[in-house]
Every structure is written in structure tokens, then in C-alpha cells.
C-alpha positions as CSV (number, residue, x, y, z in Angstrom):
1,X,6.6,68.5,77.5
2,X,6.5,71.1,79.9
3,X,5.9,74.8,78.6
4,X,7.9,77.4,80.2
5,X,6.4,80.0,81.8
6,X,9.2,82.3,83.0
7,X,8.8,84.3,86.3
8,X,11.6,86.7,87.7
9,X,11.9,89.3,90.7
10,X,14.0,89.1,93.7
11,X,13.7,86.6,97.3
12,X,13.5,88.4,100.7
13,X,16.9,88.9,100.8
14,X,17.3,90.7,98.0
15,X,18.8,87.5,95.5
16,X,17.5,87.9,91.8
17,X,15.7,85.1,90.0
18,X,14.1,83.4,86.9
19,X,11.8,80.7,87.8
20,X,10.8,78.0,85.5
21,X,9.1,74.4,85.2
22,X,6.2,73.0,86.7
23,X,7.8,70.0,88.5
24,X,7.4,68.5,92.3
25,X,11.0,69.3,93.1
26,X,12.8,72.5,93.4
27,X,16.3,73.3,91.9
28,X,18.2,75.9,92.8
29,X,21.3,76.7,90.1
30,X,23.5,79.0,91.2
31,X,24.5,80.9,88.1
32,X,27.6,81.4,86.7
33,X,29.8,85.4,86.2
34,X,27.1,87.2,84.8
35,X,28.1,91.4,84.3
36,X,25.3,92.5,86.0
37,X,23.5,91.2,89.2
38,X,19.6,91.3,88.0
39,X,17.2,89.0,86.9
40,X,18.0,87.7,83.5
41,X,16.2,88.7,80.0
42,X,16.1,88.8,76.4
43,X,18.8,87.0,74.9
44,X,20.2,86.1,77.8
45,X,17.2,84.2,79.5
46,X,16.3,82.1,76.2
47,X,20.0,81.0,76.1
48,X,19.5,79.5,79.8
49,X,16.1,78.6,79.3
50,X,17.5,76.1,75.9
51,X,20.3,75.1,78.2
52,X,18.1,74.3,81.3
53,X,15.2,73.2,79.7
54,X,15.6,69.5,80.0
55,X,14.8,69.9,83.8
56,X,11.4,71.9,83.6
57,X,9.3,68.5,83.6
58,X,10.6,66.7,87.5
59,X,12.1,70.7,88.6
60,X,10.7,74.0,89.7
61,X,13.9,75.6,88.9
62,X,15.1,78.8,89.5
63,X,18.3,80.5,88.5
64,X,20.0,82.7,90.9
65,X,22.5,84.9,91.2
66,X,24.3,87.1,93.4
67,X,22.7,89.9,95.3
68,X,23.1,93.9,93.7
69,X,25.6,95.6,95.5
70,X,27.8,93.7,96.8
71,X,30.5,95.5,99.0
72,X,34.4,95.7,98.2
73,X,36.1,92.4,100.0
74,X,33.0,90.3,99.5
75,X,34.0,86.8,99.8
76,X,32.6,83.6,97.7
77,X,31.9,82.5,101.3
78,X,29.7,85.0,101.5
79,X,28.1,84.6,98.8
80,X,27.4,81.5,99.7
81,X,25.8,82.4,102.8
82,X,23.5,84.3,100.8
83,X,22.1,81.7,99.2
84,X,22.2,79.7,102.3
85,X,19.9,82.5,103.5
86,X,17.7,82.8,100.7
87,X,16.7,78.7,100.8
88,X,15.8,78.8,104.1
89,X,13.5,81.3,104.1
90,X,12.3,80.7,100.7
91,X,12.3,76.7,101.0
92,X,12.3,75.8,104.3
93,X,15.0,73.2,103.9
94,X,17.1,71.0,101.5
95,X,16.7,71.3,98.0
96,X,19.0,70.1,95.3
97,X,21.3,72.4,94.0
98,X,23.8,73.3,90.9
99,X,26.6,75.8,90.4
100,X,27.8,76.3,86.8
101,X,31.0,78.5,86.7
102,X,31.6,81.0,89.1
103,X,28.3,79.5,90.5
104,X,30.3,75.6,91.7
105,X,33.1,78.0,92.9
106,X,30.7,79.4,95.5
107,X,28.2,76.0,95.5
108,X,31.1,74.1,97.1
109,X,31.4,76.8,100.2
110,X,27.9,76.1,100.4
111,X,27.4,72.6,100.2
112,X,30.3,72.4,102.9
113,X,29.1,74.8,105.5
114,X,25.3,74.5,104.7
115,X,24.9,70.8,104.3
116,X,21.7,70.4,105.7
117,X,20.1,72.8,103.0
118,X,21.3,70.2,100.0
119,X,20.2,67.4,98.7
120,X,21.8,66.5,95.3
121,X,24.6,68.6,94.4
122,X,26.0,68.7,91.0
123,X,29.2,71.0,89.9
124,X,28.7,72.2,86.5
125,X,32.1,73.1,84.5
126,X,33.4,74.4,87.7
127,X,36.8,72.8,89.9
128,X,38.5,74.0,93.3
129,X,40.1,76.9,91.6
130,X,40.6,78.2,88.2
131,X,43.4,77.7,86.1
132,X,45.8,80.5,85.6
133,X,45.2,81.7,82.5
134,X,41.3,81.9,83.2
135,X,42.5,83.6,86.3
136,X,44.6,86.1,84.3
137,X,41.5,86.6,81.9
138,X,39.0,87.4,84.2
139,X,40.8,90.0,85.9
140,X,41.3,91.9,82.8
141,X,37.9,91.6,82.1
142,X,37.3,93.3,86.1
143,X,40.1,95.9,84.4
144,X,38.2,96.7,81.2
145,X,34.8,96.7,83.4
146,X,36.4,99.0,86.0
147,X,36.7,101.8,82.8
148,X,33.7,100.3,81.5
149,X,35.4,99.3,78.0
150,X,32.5,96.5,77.5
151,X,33.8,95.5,74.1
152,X,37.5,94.7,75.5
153,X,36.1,93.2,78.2
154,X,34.0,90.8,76.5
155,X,37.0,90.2,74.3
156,X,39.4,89.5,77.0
157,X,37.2,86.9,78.5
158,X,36.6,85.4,74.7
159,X,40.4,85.3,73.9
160,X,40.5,82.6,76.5
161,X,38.8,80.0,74.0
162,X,40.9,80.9,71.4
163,X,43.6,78.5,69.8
164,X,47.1,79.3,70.9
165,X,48.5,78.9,67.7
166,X,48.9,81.9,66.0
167,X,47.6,80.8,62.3
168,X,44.6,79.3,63.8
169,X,43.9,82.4,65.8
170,X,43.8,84.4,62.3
171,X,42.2,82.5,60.6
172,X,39.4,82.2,62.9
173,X,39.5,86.0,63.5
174,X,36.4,87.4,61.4
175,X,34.3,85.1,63.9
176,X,36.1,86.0,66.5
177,X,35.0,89.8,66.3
178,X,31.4,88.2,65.4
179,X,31.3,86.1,68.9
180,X,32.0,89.5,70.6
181,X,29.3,91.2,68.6
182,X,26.9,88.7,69.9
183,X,28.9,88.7,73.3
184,X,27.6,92.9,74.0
185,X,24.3,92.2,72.7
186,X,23.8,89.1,75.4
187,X,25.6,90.9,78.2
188,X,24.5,94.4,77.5
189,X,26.5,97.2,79.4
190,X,25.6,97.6,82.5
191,X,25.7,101.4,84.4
192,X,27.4,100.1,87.3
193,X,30.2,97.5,87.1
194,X,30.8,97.0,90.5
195,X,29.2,93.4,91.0
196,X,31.2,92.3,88.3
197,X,34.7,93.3,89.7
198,X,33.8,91.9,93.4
199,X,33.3,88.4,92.2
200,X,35.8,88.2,89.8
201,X,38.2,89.4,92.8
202,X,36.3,87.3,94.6
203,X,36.8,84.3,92.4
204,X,40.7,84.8,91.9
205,X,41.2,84.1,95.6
206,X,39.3,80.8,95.6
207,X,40.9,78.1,96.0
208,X,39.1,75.1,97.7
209,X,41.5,72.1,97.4
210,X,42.2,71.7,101.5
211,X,38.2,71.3,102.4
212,X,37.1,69.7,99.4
213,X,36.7,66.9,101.7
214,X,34.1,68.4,104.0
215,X,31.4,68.4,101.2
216,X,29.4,65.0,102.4
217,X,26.5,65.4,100.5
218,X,26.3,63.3,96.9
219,X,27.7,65.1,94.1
220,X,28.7,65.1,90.6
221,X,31.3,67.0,89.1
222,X,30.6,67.2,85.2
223,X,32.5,68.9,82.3
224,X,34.0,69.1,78.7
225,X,38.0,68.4,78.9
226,X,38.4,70.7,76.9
227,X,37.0,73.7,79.1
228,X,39.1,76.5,78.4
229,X,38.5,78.0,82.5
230,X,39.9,74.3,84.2
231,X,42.1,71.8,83.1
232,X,41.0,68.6,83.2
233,X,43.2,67.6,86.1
234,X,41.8,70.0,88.0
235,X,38.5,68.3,87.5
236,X,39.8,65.3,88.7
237,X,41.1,66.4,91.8
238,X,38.1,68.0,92.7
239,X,36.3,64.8,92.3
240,X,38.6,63.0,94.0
241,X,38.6,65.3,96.4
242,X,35.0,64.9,97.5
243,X,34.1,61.8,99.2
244,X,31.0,60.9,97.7
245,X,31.7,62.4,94.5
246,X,31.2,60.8,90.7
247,X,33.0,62.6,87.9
248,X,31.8,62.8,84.3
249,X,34.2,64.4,81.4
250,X,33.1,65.1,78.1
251,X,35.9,64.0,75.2
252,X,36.6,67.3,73.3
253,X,33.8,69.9,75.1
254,X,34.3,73.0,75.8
255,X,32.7,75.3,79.1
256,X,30.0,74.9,79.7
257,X,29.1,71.2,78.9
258,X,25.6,70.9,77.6
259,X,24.3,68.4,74.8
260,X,22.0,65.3,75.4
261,X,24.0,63.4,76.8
262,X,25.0,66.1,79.3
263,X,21.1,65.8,80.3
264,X,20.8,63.0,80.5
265,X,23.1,62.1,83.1
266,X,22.6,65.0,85.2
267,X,19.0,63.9,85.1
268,X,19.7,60.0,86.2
269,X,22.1,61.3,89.0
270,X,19.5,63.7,90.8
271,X,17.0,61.0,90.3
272,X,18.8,58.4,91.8
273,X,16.8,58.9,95.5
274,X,14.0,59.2,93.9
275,X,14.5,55.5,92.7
276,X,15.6,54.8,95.9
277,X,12.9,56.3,97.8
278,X,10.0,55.1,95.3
């Protein structure tokens, strides 16, 4: 196995990054709502690191996020034209790529109007839109961020997981508060929540249904069914939607999906033309 050697700092045009792996292949994952547009650390970059680490041995992967700044009325079409950016001067051409989150709401603009930069594509607990009540959540969390109340912003976006029922919801409380603890310390506060609040506006307008079909490029849309941000119908159609498109569902997983088996079939599909090719 691989030893990680992490590497951060920012591409030409200004994205941040945490490089990883010592593989023939790049991998570009585009990361999910993050409160602060920076390079990760601490807490936060072991967390990715345990999530991601299955790749490190056939990837040179780097995690990517939005650039800092970003103006009022920024689009996830833009964003995706960041990236866009960013891989060709960084890469030269195609690589294969993966949005978790937030990240497959903007991968999908990409992969459609950028689909000679992508090899592989793989949508990570993401769909063509949210579901309402995620949508609902994340703009109070863009509330709470806006008068920089980080604890009631962590706990709106935690709330989301919760059971509905109201017995279950008490007695689960005491972790509840715990989760949201742990939520501030992996987060942090940042000075400035600006970034935050664009792409969560950002996000609530997405809605990618009508060109779902102009994503050519092979691609696997994989998730829990239980994913508190996307019903599983939603997962479906976006799937269904894509016309060379596999779907994998997890029986009783939440967001994101992750576990061995999760690993193992992302790793079989973006080997697939290697197979081919070797």
C-alpha cells in the first residue's frame, strides 16, 4: 500500500487543493459544500484522506474545491467552468473525474459542456437537484452563516439526518449535540462566509433534469438510499437520465456512501478501459 503524502496550495487559477497517491492516473474530485473555500486540514483532511484512500495506489488524486471569492450570482455553471479551466491548464486534457455532493451538482455541468476534458465520470451521493427538505436546510444554514451563528448552522444542516419521529429525535438527542460538537471542530468558523452562501444559493437553483441527456461520457451514479439530501427516486432518474449511465444504491446508507463495497465498485468501473485498453 501506498503511503500518503499530502500536498496542498492552489492551481493557476486560483482553485485550492489536496494532492494525494502516487498512481499513473490522475483524479480530479470535485468536493462537496465545504464552509470555507481553502485547502483542506486537520480533521478535515484525515477524514477525506480515510474516505479517499482506497484510490491512492492506480490515482494521483486531488481534491478540489471552489475558488475564494466567489461573486454574488455565481452559477454552478460557473463553477464548473472553473474547473474546466483549471484541468486544462493543469492537465492538458481528459482526466477522470468525481463530484461528491454539491461537487456531482456542478460535475454534471461539467461533464456536459466540457466533455472532452473527462474520461470516467462517477456522481458520488449527488442527483439532478436536491430534494426539498435538503433544499430548505441548506439555506438556513446560508442564514445562520450570513450572521455567522456557526453552531446553528452546523445544526441546521445536521437536523436533516435526523429521524422524523419525535421520540426518536429525543432520544438520540445527547448525540445529537455531540455530532455538532464534532461538526465546529471539523468545519471551524471561517472569518468570511461568503463562499458558503454563493453555492448554497447556487445549489438551490440547480436543477439538471432537462440536459441530463447531454452527459455522453460513461458514468456511474452511486449512493446510500437512505441519503437524507436525495431520495432515492431522484437517483434513479438521474441515471436514467444519462445515456451511458450505471446506477448503484446502497440498501439502508446514508450520504455520503463509503464502505468496502463502495470501493470497490467505484474502482472496477474506472478501471474498466483500462481492461479494455490493456
Amino acid at each position: 500500500m501506498v503511503e500518503s503524502k499530502v500536498t496542498s496550495g492552489y492551481f493557476k487559477n486560483g482553485m485550492p487543493y489536496n494532492r494525494f497517491g502516487g498512481g499513473p492516473r490522475n483524479l480530479v474530485i470535485f468536493q462537496g459544500l465545504l464552509f470555507e473555500n481553502k485547502p483542506l486540514s486537520g480533521m478535515m483532511i484525515r477524514f477525506f484522506l480515510k474516505t479517499y484512500k482506497f484510490l491512492e495506489e492506480d490515482y494521483t488524486v486531488y481534491i478540489v474545491t471552489r475558488k475564494p471569492g466567489l461573486p454574488e450570482g455565481y452559477s454552478m455553471q460557473n463553477m464548473a467552468d472553473d474547473y474546466a479551466e483549471m484541468i486544462r491548464e493543469e492537465f492538458g486534457g481528459p482526466v477522470d473525474v468525481m463530484g461528491s455532493s454539491t461537487g456531482g451538482s456542478i460535475v454534471q455541468h461539467f461533464a456536459a459542456d466540457h466533455p472532452d476534458l473527462v474520461c470516467r465520470l462517477v456522481i458520488h451521493s449527488s442527483a439532478y437537484t436536491l430534494r426539498d427538505a435538503a433544499r430548505k436546510a441548506q439555506m438556513r444554514v446560508g442564514h445562520m452563516a450570513h450572521q455567522q451563528k456557526w453552531r446553528a448552522a452546523y445544526t441546521a444542516l445536521m437536523d436533516l439526518s435526523l429521524p422524523r419521529n419525535r421520540i426518536m429525535r429525543y432520544l438520540i438527542k445527547p448525540l445529537f449535540w455531540a455530532a455538532t460538537l464534532f461538526a465546529g471542530m471539523l468545519l471551524g468558523k471561517p472569518e468570511d462566509p461568503s463562499d458558503l452562501i454563493v453555492t448554497i444559493e447556487a445549489e438551490d437553483k440547480h436543477n439538471f433534469k432537462d440536459r441530463l441527456s447531454e452527459i455522453t461520457v460513461p458514468t456511474l451514479v452511486i449512493a446510500g438510499d437512505r441519503d437524507p439530501f436525495y431520495t432515492e427516486a431522484l437517483f434513479r432518474e438521474t441515471a436514467r437520465g444519462i445515456p451511458n449511465a450505471r446506477l448503484i444504491l446502497y440498501k439502508g446508507m446514508g450520504h455520503p456512501a463509503s464502505g468496502k463495497q463502495f470501493n470497490q465498485d467505484v474502482l472496477t468501473f474506472l478501471k474498466e478501459d483500462m481492461t479494455k485498453d490493456g
